[in-house]
C-alpha positions in Angstrom: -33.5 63.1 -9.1 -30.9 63.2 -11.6 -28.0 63.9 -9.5 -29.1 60.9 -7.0 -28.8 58.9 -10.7 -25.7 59.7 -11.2 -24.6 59.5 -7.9 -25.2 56.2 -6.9 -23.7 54.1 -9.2 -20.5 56.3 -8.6 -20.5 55.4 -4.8 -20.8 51.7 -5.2 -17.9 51.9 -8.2 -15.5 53.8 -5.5 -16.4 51.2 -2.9 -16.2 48.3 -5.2 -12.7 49.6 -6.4 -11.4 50.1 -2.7 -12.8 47.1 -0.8 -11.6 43.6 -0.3 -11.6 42.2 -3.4 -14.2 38.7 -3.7 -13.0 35.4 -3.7 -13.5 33.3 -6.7 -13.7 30.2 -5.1 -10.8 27.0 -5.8 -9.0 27.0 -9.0 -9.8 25.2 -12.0 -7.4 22.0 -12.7 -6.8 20.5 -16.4 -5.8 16.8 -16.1 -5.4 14.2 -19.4 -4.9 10.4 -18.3 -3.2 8.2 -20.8 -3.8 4.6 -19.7 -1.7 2.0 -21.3 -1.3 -1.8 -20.5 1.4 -3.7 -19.5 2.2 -4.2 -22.8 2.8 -0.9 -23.4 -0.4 -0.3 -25.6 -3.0 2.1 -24.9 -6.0 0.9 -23.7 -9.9 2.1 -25.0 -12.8 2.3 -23.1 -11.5 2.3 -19.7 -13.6 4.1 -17.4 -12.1 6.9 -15.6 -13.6 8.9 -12.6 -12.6 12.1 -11.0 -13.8 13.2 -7.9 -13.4 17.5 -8.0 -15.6 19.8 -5.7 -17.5 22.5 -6.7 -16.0 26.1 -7.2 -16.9 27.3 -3.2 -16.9 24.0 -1.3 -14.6 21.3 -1.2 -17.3 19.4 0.7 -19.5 19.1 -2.0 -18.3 16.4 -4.8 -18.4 17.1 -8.4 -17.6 13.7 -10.4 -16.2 13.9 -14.1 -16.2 10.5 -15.5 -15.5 8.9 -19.5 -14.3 6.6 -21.0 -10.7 6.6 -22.6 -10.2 7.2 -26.6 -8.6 4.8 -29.2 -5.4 6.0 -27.5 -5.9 5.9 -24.1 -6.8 9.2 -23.5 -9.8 10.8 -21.5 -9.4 14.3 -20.5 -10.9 16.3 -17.4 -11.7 19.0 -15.8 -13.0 20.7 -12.5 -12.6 23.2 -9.1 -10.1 21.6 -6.4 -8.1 22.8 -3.9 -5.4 20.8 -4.9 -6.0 17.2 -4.8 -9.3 14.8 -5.8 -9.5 11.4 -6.4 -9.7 9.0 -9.0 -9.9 5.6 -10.4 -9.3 3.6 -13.5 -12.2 0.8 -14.3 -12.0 -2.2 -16.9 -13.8 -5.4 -17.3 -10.7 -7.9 -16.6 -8.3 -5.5 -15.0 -7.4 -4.5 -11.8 -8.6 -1.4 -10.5 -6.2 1.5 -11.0 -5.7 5.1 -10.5 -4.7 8.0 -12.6 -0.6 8.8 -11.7 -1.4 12.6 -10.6 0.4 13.9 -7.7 -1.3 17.3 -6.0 -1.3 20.5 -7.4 0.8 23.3 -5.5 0.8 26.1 -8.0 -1.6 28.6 -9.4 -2.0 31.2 -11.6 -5.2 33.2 -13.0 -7.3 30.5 -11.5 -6.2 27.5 -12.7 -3.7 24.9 -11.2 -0.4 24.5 -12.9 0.3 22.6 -15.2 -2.5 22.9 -16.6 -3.7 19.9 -19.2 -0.3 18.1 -18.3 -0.7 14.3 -19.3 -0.3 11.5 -17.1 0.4 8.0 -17.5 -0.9 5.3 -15.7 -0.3 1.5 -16.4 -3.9 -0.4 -15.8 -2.7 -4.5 -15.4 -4.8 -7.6 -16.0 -6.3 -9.8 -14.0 -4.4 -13.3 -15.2 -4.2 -16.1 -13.4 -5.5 -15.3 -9.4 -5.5 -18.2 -7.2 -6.6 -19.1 -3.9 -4.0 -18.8 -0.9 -2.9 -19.0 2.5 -3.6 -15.2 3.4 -3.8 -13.2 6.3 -2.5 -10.3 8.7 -1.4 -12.3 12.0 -0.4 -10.1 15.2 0.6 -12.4 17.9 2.5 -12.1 21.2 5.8 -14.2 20.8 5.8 -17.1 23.4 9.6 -17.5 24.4 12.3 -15.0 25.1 15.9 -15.9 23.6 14.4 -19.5 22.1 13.7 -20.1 18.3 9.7 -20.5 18.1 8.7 -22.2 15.3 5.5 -20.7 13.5 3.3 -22.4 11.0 1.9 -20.3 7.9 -0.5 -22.8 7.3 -2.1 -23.0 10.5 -1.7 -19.4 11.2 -0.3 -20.7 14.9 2.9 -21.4 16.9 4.5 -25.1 16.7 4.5 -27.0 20.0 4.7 -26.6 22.8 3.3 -22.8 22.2 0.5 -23.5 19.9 -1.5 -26.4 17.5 0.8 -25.7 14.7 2.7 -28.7 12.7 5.2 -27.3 10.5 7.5 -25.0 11.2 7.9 -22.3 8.0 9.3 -19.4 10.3 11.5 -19.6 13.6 11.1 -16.5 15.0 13.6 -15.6 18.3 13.4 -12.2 20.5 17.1 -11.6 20.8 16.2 -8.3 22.8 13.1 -7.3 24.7 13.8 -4.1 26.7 9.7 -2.4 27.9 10.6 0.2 30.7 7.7 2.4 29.7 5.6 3.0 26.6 7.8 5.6 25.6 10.7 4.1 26.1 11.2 0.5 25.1 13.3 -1.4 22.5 12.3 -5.3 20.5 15.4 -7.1 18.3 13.9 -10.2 16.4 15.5 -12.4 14.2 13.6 -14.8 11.2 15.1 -17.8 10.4 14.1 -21.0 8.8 14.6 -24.7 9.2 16.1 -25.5 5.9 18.8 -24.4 3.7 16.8 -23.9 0.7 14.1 -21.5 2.6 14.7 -18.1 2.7 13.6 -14.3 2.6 14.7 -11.3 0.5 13.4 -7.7 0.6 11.8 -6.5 -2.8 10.5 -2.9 -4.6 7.4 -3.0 -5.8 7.9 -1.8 -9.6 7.1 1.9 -9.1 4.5 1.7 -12.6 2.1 -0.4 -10.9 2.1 2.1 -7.2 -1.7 3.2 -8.2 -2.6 -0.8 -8.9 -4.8 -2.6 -7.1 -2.2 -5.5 -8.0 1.2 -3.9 -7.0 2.8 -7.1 -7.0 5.7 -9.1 -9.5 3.4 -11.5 -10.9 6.1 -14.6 -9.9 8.6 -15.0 -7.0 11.8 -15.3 -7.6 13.6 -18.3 -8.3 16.8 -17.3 -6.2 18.1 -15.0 -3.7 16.8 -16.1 -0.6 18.6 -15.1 2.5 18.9 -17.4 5.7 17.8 -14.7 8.0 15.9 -11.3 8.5 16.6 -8.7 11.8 13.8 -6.5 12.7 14.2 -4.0 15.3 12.1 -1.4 16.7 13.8 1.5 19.6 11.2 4.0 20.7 12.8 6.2 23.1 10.7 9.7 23.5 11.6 10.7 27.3 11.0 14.3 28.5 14.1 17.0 28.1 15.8 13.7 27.1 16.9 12.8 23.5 14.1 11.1 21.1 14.9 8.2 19.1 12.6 6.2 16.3 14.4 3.4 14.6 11.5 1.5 12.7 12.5 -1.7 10.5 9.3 -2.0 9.1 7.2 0.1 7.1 3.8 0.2 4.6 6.6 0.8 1.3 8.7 -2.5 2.4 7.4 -5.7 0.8 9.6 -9.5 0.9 9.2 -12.6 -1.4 9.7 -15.9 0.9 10.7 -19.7 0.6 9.9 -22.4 2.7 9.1 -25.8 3.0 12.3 -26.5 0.8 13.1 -30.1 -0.1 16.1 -30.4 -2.6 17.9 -33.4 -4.4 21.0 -33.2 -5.3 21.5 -29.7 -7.6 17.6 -29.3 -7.7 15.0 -28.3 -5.1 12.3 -30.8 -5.3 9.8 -29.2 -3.7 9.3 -25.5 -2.2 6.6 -22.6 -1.0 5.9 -19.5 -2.2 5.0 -16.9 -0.7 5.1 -12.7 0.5 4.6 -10.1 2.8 3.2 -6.9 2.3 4.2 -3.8 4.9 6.9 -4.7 6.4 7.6 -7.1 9.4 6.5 -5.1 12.8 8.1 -6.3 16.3 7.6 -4.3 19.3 8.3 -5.2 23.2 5.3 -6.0 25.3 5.3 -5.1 29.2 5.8 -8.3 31.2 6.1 -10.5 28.2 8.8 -11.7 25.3 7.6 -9.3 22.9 5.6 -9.0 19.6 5.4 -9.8 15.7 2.9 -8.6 13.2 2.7 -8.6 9.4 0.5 -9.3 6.3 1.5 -12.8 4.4 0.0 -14.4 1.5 1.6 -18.1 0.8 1.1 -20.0 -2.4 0.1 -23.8 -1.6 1.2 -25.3 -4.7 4.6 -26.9 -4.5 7.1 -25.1 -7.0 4.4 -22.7 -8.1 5.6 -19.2 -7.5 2.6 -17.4 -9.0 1.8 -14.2 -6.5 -1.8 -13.1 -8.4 -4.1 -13.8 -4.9 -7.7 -14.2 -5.4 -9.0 -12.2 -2.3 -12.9 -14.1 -2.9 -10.3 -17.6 -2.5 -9.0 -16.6 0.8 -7.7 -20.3 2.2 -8.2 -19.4 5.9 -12.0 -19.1 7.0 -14.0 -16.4 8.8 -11.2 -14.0 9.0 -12.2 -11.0 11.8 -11.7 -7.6 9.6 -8.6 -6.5 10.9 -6.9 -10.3 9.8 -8.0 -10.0 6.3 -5.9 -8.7 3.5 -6.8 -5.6 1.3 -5.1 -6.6 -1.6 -4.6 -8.9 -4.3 
């Protein structure tokens, strides 16, 4: 009886020693969040939330939530397997998110760097008006021919559509459709008066985890007369493939129209921008396509860019013409 004692726990050492060794489930990350305000100052008692998992399953959510110290602070800490998500909540700001990109190394368990600190800028909620705001996605009605389309109305000018003003001509320059994987669409945006105008912006990188992303104004100047979009999607089989996109989610543009000047001074003007690029795509049988996001300021002169999404000037928007954000 002794010897059996003794025995056993040698066996299950020997075995423990040579067999696959156990998994200790995700690593551990260390995160600090350092919110300040646009002015640079830290901000206090902002409510922060991570989403980790537990240490086995990434399927089962482990929250870790505080508020931030007198400097902005608010430490955390939980299993992942590299990522989690987060969010940054204040009475009178806009909803932000902690600046942490995913975590690639490891060592003894824990992601590295572990308790790195990370900045985030959390921006107030000013001055949000109500605007002209939508995502239109519309078929263009002439080939070759400048077709007037009014923000406002969210439709084509005569004699395409019950629109009155013209803010954007829009003209199909190129309209190639032999198959959907190989087709080509060259559009051109121009404007009725010399005074309107687009002009491609960055968003300021500091505001990317903002629910507000946006310059707060428009500019006053550098409008450009016209914009080319162009879209070539050529993917044949054994044949060369080809993907020229103009438009993309990071590309955003400040626009002018409506322009009325006197003498050295415009008089009168709209505001306005478009998140996500400008889309245009060939359609089979027809003069091709344009689709992008626009928000347009009504006020004459006022270039304020802080929508109100509960103001939304357009009624009983279907879910896929609404805008997400701000």
């Amino acid at each position: 009886m002794k010897m059996k004692f003794i025995v056993i726990p040698l066996v299950a050492a020997v075995l423990g020693a040579v067999g696959v060794a156990q998994w200790a489930g995700y690593p551990r990350a260390k995160v600090t969040a350092h919110v300040l305000g646009e002015d640079g100052n830290p901000v206090s008692s902002a409510k922060i939330s991570f989403a980790f998992h537990s240490q086995f399953d990434a399927k089962i959510p482990a929250v870790v939530d505080g508020l931030t110290d007198g400097n902005g602070n608010f430490t955390a800490e939980g299993y992942t397997d590299g990522g989690f998500g987060s969010s940054i909540r204040k009475e009178g700001y806009y909803l932000g998110a902690p600046n942490i990109p995913p975590f690639y190394e490891e060592k003894d368990n824990r992601w590295l760097p572990w308790d790195a600190t990370y900045t985030s800028v959390l921006r107030k909620i000013e001055n949000p008006i109500p605007m002209y705001a939508r995502h239109m996605a519309t078929a263009i009605p002439a080939m070759k021919e400048a077709c007037g389309y009014d923000l406002e109305e969210a439709d084509w000018v005569a004699p395409w559509g019950k629109g009155k003003t013209p803010d954007f001509f829009i003209t199909v320059t190129n309209n190639q459709y032999r198959s959907n994987n190989d087709n080509e669409a060259n559009v051109t945006i121009s404007f009725p008066n010399p005074d309107d105008g687009i002009q491609e912006t960055q968003l300021p990188k500091e505001f990317a985890n903002s629910q507000f992303k946006w310059p707060r104004l428009a500019p006053e100047g550098g409008y450009q007369p016209k914009f080319e979009a162009h879209r070539l999607w050529v993917n044949i089989p054994r044949g060369q493939k080809q993907d020229v996109n103009t438009a993309n989610e990071d590309q955003a543009y400040f626009f002018r129209v409506r322009s009325v000047r006197q003498g050295d001074k415009i008089t009168s003007a709209l505001y306005g921008k478009i998140k996500g690029g400008i889309a245009v795509g060939p359609n089979e049988g027809k003069n091709g396509a344009i689709g992008f996001t626009y928000y347009l300021n009504p006020t004459p002169l006022d270039r304020n860019m802080e929508f109100d999404l509960k103001k939304d000037l357009f009624k009983n928007l279907s879910n896929d013409d609404q805008p997400r954000d701000p």
